[in-house]
C-alpha positions as CSV (number, residue, x, y, z in Angstrom):
1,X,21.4,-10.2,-53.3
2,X,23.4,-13.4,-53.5
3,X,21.5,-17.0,-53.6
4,X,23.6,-17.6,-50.3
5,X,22.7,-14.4,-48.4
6,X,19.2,-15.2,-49.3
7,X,19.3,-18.9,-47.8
8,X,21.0,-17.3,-44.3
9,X,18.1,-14.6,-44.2
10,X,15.0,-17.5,-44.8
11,X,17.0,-19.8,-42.6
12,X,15.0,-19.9,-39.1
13,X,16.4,-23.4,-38.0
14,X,19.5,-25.6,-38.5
15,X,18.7,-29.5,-38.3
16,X,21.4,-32.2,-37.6
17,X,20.3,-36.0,-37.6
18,X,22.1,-37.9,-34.6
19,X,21.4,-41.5,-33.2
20,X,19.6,-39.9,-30.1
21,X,17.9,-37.7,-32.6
22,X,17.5,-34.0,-34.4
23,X,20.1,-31.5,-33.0
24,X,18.1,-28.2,-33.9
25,X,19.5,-24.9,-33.7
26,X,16.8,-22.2,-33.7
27,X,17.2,-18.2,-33.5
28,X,15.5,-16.9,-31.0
29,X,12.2,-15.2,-31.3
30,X,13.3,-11.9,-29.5
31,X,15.3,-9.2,-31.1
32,X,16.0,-7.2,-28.3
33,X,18.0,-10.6,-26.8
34,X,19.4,-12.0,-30.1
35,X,20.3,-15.5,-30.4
36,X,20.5,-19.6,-30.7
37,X,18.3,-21.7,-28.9
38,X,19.9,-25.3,-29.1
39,X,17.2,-28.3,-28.1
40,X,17.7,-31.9,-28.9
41,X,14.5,-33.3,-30.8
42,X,14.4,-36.8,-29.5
43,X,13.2,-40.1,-31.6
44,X,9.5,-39.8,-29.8
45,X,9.5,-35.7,-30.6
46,X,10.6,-34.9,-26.9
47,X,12.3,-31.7,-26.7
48,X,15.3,-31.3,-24.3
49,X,16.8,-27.6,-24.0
50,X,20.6,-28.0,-24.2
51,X,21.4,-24.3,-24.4
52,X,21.0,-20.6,-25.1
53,X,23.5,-18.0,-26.1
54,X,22.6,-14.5,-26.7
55,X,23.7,-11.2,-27.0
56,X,23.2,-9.0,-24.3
57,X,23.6,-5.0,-23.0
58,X,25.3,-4.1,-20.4
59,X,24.9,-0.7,-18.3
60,X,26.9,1.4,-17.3
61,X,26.9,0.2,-13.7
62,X,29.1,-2.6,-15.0
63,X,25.3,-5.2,-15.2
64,X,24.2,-7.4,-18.0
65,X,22.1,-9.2,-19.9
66,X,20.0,-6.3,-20.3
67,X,17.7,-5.6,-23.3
68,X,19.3,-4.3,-27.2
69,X,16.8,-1.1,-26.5
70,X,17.1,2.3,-26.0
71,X,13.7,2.3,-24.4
72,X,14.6,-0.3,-22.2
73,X,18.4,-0.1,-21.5
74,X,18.8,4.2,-22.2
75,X,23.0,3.8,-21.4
76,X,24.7,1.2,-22.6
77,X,28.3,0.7,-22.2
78,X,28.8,-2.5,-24.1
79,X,27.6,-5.7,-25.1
80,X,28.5,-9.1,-23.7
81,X,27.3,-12.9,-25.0
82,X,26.3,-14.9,-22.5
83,X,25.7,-19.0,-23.0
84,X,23.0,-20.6,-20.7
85,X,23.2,-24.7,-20.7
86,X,20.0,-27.1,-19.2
87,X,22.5,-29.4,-16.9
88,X,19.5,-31.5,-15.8
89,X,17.6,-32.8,-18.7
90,X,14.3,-33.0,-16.4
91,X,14.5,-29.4,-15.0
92,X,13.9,-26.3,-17.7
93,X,15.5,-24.1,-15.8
94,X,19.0,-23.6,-16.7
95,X,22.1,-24.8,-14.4
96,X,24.9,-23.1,-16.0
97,X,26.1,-19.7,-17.1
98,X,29.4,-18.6,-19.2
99,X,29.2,-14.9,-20.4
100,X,32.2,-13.1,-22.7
101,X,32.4,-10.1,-22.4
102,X,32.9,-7.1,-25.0
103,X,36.9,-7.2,-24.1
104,X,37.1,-11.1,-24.0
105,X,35.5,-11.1,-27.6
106,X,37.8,-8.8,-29.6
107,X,40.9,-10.0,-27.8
108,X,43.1,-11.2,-29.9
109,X,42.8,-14.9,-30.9
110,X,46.4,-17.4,-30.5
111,X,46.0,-20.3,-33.3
């Protein structure tokens, strides 16, 4: 094993100093909804959510965000990533919702 593929495999957390604070991007606890929590740390160790985006199942009635199990999701038909963002810094739910699909993902990329 490379040092570098080491590093990425112990790496739980990325931390960026700003002037309002730590930007911290975190991996999300669950495996069956893979992904990267982003929260802003704040000066006085407030924690705002800013977003989530994770990979998701879909079924094959077309529905997603559905669990990466067998057990839980028995057909799946694809995957999709779907990015959640916390619009209102003093609500935790979120306000906002972009998801890519499987076909929107490996289209092909114009530079």
């Amino acid at each position: 094993m490379k040092t570098t593929e080491k590093i990425a495999e112990n790496l739980k957390q990325l931390i960026v100093e700003t002037p309002l604070g730590q930007l911290i991007a975190e991996i999300t606890s669950d495996p069956l909804y893979p992904g990267i929590y982003v929260v802003l740390r704040r000066q006085d160790g407030i924690e705002i959510n800013l977003s989530v985006t994770e990979c998701t199942a879909v079924a094959p009635d077309g529905t997603g965000g559905h669990a990466l199990d067998k057990n839980e999701t028995p057909e799946i038909s694809g995957y999709e990533v779907s990015q959640f963002t916390y619009g209102d810094t003093s609500n935790e739910d979120w306000t906002n919702k972009h998801t890519w699909s499987q076909n929107d993902i490996w289209r092909e990329v114009w530079l």
